[in-house]
SEFIZA-3560 file (N, C-alpha, C; in Angstrom, 3 decimals):
REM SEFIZA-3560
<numar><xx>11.205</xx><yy>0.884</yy><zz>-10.366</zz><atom>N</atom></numar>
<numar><xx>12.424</xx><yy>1.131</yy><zz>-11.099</zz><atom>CA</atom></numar>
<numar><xx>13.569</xx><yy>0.452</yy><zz>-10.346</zz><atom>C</atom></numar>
<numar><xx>14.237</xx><yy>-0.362</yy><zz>-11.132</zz><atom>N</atom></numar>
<numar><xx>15.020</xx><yy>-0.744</yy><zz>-10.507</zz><atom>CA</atom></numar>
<numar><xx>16.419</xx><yy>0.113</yy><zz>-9.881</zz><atom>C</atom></numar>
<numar><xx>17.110</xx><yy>-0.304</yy><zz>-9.129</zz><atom>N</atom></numar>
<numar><xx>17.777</xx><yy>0.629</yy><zz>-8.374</zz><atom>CA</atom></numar>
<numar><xx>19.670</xx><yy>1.192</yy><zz>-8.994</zz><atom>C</atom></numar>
<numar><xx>20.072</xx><yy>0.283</yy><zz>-10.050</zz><atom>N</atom></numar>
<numar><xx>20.874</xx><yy>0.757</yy><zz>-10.700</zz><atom>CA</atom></numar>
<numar><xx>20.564</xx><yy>2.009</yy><zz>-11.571</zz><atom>C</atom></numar>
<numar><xx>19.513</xx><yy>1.748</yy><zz>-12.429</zz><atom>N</atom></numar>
<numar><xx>18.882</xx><yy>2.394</yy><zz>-12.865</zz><atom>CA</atom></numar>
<numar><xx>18.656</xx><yy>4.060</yy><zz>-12.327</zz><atom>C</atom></numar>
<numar><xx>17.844</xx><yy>3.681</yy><zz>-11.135</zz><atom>N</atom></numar>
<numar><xx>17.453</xx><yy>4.820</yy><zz>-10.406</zz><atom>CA</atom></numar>
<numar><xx>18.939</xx><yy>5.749</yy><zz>-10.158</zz><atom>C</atom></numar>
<numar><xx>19.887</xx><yy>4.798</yy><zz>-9.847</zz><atom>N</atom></numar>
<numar><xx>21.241</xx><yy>5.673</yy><zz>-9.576</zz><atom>CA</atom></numar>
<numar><xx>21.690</xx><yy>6.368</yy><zz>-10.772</zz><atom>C</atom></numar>
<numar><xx>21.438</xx><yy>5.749</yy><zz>-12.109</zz><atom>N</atom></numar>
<numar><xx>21.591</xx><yy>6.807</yy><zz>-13.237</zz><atom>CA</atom></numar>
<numar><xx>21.217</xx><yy>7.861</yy><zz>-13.194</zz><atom>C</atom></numar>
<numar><xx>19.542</xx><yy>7.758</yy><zz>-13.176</zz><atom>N</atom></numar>
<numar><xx>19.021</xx><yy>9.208</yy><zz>-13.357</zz><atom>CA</atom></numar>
<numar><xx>19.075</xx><yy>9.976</yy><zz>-12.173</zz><atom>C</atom></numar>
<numar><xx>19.343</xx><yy>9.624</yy><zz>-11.226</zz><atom>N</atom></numar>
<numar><xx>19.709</xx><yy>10.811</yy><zz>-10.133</zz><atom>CA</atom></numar>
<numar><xx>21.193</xx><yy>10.961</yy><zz>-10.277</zz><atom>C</atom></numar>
<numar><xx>22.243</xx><yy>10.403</yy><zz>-10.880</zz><atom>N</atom></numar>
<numar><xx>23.610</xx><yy>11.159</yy><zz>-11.031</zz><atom>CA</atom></numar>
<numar><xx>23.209</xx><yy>11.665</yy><zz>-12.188</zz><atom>C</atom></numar>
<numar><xx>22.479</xx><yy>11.822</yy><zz>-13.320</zz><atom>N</atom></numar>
<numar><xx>22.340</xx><yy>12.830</yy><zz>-14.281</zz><atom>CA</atom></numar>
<numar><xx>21.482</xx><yy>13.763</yy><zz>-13.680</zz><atom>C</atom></numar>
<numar><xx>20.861</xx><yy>14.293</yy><zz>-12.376</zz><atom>N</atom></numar>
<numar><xx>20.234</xx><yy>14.692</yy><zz>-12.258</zz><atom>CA</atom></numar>
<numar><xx>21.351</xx><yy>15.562</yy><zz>-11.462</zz><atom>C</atom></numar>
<numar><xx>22.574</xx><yy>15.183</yy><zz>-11.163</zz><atom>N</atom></numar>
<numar><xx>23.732</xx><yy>16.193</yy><zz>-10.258</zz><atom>CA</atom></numar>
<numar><xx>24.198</xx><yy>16.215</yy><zz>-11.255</zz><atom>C</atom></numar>
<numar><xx>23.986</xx><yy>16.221</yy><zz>-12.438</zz><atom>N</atom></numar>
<numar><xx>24.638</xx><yy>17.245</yy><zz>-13.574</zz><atom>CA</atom></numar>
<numar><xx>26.048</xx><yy>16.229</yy><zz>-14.067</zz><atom>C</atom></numar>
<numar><xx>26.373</xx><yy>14.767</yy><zz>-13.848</zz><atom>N</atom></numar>
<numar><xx>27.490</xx><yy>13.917</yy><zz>-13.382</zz><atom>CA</atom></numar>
<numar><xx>27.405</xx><yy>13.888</yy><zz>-14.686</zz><atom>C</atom></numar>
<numar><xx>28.571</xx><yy>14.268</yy><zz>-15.577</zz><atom>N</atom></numar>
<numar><xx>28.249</xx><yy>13.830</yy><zz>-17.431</zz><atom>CA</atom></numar>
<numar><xx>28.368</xx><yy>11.990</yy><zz>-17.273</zz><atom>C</atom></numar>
<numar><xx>28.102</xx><yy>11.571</yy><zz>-18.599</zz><atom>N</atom></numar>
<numar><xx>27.306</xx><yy>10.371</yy><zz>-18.988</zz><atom>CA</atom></numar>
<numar><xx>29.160</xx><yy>9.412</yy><zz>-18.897</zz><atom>C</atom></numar>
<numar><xx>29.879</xx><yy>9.969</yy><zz>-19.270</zz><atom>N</atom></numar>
<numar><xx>31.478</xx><yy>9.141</yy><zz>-18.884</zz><atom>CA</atom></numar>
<numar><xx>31.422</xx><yy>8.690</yy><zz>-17.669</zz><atom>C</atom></numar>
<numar><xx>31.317</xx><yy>9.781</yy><zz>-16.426</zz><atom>N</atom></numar>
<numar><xx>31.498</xx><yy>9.157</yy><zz>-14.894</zz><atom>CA</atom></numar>
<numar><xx>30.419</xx><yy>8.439</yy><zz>-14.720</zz><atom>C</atom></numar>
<numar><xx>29.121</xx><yy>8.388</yy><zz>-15.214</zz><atom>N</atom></numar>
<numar><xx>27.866</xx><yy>7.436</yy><zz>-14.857</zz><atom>CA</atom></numar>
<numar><xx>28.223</xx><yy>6.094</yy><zz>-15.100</zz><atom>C</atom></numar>
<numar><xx>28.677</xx><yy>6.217</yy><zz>-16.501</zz><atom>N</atom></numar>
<numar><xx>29.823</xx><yy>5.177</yy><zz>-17.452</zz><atom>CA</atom></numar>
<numar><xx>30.576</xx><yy>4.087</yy><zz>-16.152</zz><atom>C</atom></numar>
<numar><xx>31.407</xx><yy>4.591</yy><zz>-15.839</zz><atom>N</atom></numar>
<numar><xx>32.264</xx><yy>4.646</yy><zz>-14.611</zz><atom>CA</atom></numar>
<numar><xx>31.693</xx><yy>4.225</yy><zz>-13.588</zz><atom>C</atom></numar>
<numar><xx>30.637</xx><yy>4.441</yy><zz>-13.136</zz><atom>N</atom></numar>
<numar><xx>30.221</xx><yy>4.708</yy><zz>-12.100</zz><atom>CA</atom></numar>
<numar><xx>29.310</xx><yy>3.244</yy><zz>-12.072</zz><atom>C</atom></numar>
<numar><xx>28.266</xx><yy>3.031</yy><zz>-12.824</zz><atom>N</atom></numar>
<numar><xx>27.591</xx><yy>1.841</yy><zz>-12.978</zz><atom>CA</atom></numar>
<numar><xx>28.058</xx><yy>0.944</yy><zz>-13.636</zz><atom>C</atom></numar>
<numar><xx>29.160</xx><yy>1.530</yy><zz>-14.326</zz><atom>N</atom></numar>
<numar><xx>29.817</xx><yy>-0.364</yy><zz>-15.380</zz><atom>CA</atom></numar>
<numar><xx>28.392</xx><yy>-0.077</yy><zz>-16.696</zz><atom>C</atom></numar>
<numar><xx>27.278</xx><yy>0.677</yy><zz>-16.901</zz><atom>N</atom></numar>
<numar><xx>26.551</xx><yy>0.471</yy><zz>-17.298</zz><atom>CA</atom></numar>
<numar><xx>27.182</xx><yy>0.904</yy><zz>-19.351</zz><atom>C</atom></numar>
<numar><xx>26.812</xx><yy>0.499</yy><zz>-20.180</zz><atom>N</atom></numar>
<numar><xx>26.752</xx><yy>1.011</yy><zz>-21.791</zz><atom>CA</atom></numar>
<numar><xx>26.701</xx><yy>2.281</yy><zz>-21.841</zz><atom>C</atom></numar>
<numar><xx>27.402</xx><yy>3.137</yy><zz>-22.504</zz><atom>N</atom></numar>
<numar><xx>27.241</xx><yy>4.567</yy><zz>-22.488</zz><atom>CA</atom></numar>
<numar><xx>26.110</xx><yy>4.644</yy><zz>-23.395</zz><atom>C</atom></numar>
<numar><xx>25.474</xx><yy>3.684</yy><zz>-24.207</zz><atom>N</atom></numar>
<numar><xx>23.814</xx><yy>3.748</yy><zz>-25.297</zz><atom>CA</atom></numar>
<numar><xx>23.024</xx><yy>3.420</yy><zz>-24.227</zz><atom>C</atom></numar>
<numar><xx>23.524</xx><yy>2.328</yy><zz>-23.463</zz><atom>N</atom></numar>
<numar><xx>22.502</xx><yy>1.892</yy><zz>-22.463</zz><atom>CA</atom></numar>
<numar><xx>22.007</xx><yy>3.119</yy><zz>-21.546</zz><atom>C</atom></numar>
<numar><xx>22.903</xx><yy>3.901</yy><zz>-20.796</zz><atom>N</atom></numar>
<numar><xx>22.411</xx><yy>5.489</yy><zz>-20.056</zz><atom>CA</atom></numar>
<numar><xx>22.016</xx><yy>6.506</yy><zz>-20.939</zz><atom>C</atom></numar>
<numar><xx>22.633</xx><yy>6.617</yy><zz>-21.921</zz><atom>N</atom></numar>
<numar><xx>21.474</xx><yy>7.684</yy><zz>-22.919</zz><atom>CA</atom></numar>
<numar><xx>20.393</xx><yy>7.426</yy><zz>-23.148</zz><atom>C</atom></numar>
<numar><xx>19.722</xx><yy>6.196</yy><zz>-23.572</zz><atom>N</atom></numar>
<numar><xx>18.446</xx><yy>5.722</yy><zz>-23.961</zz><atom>CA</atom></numar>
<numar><xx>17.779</xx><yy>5.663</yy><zz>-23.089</zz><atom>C</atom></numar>
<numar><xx>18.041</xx><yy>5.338</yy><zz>-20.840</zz><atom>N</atom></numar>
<numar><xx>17.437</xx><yy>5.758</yy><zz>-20.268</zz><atom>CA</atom></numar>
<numar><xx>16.959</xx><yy>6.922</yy><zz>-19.929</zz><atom>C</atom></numar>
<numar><xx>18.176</xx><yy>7.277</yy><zz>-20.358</zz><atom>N</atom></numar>
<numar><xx>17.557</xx><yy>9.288</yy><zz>-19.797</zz><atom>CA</atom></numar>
<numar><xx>16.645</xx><yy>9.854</yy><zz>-20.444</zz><atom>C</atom></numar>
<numar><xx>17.040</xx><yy>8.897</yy><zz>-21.822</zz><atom>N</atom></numar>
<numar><xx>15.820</xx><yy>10.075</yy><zz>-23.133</zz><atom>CA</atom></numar>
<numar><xx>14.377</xx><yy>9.256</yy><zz>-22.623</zz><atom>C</atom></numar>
<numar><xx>14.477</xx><yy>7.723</yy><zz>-21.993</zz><atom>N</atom></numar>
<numar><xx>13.213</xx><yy>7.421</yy><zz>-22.152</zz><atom>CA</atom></numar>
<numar><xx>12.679</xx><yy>7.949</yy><zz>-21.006</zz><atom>C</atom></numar>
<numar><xx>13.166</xx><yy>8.532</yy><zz>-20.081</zz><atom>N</atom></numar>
<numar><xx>12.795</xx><yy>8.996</yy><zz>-18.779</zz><atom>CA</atom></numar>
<numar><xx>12.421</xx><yy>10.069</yy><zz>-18.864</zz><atom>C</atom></numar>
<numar><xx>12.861</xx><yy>11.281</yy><zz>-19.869</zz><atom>N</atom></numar>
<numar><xx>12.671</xx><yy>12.426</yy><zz>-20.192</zz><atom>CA</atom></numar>
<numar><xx>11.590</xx><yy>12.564</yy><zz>-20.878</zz><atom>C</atom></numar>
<numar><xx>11.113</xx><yy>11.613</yy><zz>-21.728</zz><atom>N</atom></numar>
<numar><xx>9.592</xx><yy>11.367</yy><zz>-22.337</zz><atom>CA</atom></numar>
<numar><xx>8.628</xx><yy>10.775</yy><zz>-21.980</zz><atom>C</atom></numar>
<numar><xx>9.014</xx><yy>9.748</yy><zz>-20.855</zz><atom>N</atom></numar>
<numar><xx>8.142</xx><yy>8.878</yy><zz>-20.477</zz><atom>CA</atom></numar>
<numar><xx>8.014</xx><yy>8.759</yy><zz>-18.634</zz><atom>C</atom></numar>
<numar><xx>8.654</xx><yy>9.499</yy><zz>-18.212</zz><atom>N</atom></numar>
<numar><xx>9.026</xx><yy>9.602</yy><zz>-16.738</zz><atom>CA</atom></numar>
<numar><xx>9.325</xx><yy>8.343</yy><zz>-16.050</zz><atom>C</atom></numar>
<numar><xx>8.654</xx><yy>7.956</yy><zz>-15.096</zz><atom>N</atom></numar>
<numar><xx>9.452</xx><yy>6.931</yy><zz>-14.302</zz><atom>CA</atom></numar>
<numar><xx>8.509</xx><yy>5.644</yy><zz>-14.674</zz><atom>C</atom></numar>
<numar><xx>8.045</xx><yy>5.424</yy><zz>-15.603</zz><atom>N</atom></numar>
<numar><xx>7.390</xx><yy>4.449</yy><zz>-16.178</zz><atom>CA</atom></numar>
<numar><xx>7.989</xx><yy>3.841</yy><zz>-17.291</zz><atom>C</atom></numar>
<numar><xx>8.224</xx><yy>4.471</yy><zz>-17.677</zz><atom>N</atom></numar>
<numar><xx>9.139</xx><yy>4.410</yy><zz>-18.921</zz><atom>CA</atom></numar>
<numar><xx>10.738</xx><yy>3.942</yy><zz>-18.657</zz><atom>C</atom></numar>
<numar><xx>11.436</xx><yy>4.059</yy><zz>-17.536</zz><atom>N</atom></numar>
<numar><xx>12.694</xx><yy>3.983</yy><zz>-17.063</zz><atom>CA</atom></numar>
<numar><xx>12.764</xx><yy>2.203</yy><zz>-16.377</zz><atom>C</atom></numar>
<numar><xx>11.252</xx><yy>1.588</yy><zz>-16.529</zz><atom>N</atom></numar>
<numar><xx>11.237</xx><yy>0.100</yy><zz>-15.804</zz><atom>CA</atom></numar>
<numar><xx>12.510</xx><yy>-0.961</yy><zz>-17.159</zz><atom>C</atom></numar>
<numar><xx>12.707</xx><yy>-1.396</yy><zz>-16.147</zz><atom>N</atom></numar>
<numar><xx>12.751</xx><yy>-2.675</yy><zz>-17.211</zz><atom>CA</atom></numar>
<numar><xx>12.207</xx><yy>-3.524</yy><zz>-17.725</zz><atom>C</atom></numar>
<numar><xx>11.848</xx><yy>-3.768</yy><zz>-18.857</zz><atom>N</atom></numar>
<numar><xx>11.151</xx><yy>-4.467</yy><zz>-19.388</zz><atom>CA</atom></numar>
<numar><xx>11.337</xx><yy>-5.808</yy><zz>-20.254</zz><atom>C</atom></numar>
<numar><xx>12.436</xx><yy>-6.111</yy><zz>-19.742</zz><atom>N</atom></numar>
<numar><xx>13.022</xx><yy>-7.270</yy><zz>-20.676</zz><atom>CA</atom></numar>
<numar><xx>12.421</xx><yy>-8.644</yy><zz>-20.205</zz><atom>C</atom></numar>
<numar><xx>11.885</xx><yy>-9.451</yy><zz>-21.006</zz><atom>N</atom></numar>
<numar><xx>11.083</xx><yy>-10.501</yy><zz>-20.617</zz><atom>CA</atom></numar>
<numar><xx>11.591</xx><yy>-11.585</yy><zz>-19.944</zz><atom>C</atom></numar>
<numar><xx>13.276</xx><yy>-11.164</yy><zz>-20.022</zz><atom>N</atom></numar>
<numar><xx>14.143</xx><yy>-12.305</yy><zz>-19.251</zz><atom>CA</atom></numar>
<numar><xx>14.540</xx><yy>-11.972</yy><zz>-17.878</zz><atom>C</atom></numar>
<numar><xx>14.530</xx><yy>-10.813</yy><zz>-17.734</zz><atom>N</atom></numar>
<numar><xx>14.668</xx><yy>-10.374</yy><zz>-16.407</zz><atom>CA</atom></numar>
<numar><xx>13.814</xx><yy>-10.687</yy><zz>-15.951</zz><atom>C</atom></numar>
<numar><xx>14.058</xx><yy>-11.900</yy><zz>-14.656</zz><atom>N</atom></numar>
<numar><xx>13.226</xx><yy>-12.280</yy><zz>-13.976</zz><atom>CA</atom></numar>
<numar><xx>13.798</xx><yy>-12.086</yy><zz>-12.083</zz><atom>C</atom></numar>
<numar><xx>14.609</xx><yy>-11.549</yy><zz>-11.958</zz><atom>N</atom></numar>
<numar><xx>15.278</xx><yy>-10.945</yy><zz>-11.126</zz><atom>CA</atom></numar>
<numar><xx>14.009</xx><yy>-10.534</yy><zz>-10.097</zz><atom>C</atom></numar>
<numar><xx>14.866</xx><yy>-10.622</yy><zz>-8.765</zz><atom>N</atom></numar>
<numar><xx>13.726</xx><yy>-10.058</yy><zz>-8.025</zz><atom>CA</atom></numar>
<numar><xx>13.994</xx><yy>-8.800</yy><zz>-7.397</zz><atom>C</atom></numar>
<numar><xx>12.965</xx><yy>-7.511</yy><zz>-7.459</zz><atom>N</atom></numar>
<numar><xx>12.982</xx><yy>-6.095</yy><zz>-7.257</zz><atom>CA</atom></numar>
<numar><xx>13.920</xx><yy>-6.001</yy><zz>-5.840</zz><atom>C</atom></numar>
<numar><xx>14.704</xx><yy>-4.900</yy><zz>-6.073</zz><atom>N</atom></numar>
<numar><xx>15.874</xx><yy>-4.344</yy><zz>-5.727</zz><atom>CA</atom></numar>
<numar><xx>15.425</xx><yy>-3.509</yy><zz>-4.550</zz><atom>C</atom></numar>
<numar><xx>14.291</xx><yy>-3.110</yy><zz>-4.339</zz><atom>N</atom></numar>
<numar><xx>13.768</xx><yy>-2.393</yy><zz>-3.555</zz><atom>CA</atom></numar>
<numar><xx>12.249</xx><yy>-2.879</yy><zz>-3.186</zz><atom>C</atom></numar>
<numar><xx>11.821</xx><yy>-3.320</yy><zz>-1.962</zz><atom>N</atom></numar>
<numar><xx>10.741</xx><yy>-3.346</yy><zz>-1.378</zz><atom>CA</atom></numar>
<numar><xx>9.327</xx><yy>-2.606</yy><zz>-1.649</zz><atom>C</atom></numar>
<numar><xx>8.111</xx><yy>-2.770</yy><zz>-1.240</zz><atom>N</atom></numar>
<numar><xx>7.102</xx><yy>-1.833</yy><zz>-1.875</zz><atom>CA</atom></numar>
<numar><xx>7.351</xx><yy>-0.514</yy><zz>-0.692</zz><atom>C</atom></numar>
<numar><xx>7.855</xx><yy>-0.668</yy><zz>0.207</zz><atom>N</atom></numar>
<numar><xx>7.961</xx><yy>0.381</yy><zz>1.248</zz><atom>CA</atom></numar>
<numar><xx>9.106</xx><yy>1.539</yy><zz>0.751</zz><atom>C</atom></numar>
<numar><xx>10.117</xx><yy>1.028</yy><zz>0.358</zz><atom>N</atom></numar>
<numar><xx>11.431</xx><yy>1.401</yy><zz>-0.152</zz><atom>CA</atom></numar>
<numar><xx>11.055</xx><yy>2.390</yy><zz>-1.185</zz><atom>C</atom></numar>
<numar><xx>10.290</xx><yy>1.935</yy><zz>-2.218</zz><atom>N</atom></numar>
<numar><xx>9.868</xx><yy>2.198</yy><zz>-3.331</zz><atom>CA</atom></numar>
<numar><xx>9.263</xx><yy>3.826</yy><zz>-3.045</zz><atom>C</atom></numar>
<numar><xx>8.746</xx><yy>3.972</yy><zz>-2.057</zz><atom>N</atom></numar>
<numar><xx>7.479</xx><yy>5.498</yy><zz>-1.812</zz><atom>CA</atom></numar>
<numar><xx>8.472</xx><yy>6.363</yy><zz>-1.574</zz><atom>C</atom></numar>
<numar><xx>9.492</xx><yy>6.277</yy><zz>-0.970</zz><atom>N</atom></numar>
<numar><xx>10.836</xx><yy>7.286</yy><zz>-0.746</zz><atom>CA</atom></numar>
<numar><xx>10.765</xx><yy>8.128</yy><zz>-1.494</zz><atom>C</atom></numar>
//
């Protein structure tokens, strides 16, 4: 999971409503709802990115990652 990402669902996870996340990541206020719901149904598999253009390289290490 990438690590913006990851910072969503752990500030919805301190209860941070979806405005300051807003705020907080620069991220779409559709864009953080649709993660949370897909995270809420699909857990942390579901929360990857999957866009075929993102070719970006992972934000976090395989070591980083087990945290």
């Amino acid at each position: 999971m990438q690590r913006s990402r990851g910072q969503i669902l752990w500030l919805h996870s301190k209860r941070v409503s979806i405005p300051e996340i807003k705020a907080v990541t620069d991220f779409l206020r559709t864009t953080i709802s649709t993660l949370i719901r897909a995270y809420n149904e699909g857990g942390a598999a579901a929360a990857v990115d999957r866009r075929r253009w993102n070719r970006a390289a992972a934000a976090l290490n395989p070591e980083q990652r087990l945290v």
